[in-house]
N, C-alpha and C positions, 0 to 999 in steps of 0.2 A: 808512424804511430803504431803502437804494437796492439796486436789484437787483445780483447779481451776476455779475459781468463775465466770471470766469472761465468761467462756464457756455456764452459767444456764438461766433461761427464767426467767423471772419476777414471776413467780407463782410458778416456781421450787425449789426444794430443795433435797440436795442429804439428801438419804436410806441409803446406804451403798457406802464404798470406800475402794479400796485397790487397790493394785498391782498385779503382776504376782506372784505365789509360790515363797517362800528362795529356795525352790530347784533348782532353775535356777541359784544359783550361785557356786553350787558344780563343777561346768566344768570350769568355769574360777580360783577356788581357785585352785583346782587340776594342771590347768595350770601355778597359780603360782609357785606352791613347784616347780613341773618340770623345768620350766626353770631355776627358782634360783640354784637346783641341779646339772643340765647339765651345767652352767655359772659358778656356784663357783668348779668343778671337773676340767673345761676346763682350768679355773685360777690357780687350782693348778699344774695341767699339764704342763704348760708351764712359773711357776716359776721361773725354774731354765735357761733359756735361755736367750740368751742378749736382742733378741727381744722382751722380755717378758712386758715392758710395753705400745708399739704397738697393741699385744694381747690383755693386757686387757682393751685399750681403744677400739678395735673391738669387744670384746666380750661385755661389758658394753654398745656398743651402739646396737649390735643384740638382747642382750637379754633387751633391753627397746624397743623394737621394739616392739621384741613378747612378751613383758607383757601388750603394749597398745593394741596389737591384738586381744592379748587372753583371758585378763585379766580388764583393765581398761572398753573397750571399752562393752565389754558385762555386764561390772556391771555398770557402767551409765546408759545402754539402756532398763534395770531393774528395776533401780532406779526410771528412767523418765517415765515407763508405768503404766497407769492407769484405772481400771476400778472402773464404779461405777453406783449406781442403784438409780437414782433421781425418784420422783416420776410421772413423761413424759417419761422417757427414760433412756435406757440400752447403756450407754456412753463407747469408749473406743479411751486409747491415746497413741499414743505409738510416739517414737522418741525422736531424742537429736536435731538435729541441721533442720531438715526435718523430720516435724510432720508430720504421721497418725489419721486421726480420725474417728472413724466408729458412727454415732447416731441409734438409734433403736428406733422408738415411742413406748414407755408400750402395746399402745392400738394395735396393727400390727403385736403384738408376738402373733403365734397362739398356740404352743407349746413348753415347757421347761423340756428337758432332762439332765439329770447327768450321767455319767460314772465314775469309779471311781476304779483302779485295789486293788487288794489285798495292795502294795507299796503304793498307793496313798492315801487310807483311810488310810493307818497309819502315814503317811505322811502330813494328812488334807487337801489334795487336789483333782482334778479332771476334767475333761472335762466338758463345757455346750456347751450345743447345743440349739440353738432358732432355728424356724424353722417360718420365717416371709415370709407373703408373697409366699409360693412355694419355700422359699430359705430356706437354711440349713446355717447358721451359726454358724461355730465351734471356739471355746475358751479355746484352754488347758491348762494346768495349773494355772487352778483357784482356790485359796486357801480356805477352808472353802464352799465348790463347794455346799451342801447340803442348806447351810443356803441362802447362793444366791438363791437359786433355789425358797426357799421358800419365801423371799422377793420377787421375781417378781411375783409370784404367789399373794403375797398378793397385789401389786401395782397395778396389771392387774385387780382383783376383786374392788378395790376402785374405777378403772376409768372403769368401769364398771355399778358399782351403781351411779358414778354420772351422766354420760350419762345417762342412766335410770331415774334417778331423773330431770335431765335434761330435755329427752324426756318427761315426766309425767307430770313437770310443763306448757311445750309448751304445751301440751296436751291440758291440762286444762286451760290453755289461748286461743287457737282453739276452743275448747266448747264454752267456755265462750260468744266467738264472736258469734258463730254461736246463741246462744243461745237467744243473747242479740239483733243481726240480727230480731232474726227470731220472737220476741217479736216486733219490731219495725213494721215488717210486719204486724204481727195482727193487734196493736193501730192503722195502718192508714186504714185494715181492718175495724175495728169496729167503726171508726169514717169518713170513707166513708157513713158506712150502716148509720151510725146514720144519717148524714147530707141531705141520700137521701131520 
């Protein structure tokens, strides 16, 4: 799913984007086989009885309960979260029907940590941690956790030199004034002294 656009600034552009790890969906597949197992045993269980197709219009409506529970509703919420590293800010979206969204300015992040257990690097994922501001913001299961890391790194350095280049040009416009001032001082200097 491609990030949303509406969300960027006129001079933004996303770095990178993605989502939460595939490993977020091992617990709701898991919860599929289970239920279908426990549903279709219960179905056979109760086959042979007169009530039997009462049962399995209750059991086909419990177990679509808890496949939207366990199953639908966590892989939608998956699906629909987003992160992504535009060159202003460290973006994230999460929700289906009641959005979350967290902004981080590039320039704010003072520190970028990775974590990552034994599981995880094999897995290609891991924890980031930003640390903005005196605040610790944590991020788990971020995919490719390493290369994020180093894209903010590189985005934090860019707006770095361009403030710098930025400052350096005011700079130099500051001078310039003064300079250009302080020239103007003199000529009416040296055409006082002349005149008197």
């Amino acid at each position: 799913m491609a990030f949303p656009e509406d969300v960027l600034g006129e001079d933004e552009h996303v770095v990178a984007h993605g989502g939460p790890h595939w490993r977020l969906c091992l617990r709701p597949v898991c919860a599929l086989l289970l239920v279908s197992a426990v549903a279709g045993f219960a179905a056979a269980v109760v086959r042979l009885q007169v009530w039997a197709p009462q049962a399995w219009a209750l059991l086909g409506v419990l177990a679509g309960l808890a496949l939207a529970r366990a199953t639908v509703l966590p892989l939608v919420r998956w699906r629909c979260s987003h992160l992504a590293v535009t060159n202003l800010r460290f973006l994230v979206r999460e929700g289906v029907t009641a959005r979350d969204g967290l902004d981080v300015p590039i320039e704010r992040i003072d520190a970028v940590r990775v974590r990552s257990t034994f599981l995880e690097r094999v897995l290609g994922c891991g924890t980031l941690t930003l640390d903005v501001a005196g605040e610790r913001l944590r991020f788990d299961h971020v995919p490719a956790v390493e290369r994020v890391q180093a894209l903010l790194h590189r985005e934090i350095a860019r707006g770095e030199r361009a403030r710098r280049a930025a400052g350096e040009t005011a700079g130099e416009t500051a001078g310039e004034t003064q300079r250009t001032s302080g020239r103007g001082h003199a000529d009416a200097a040296v055409r006082e002294r002349m005149g008197a």
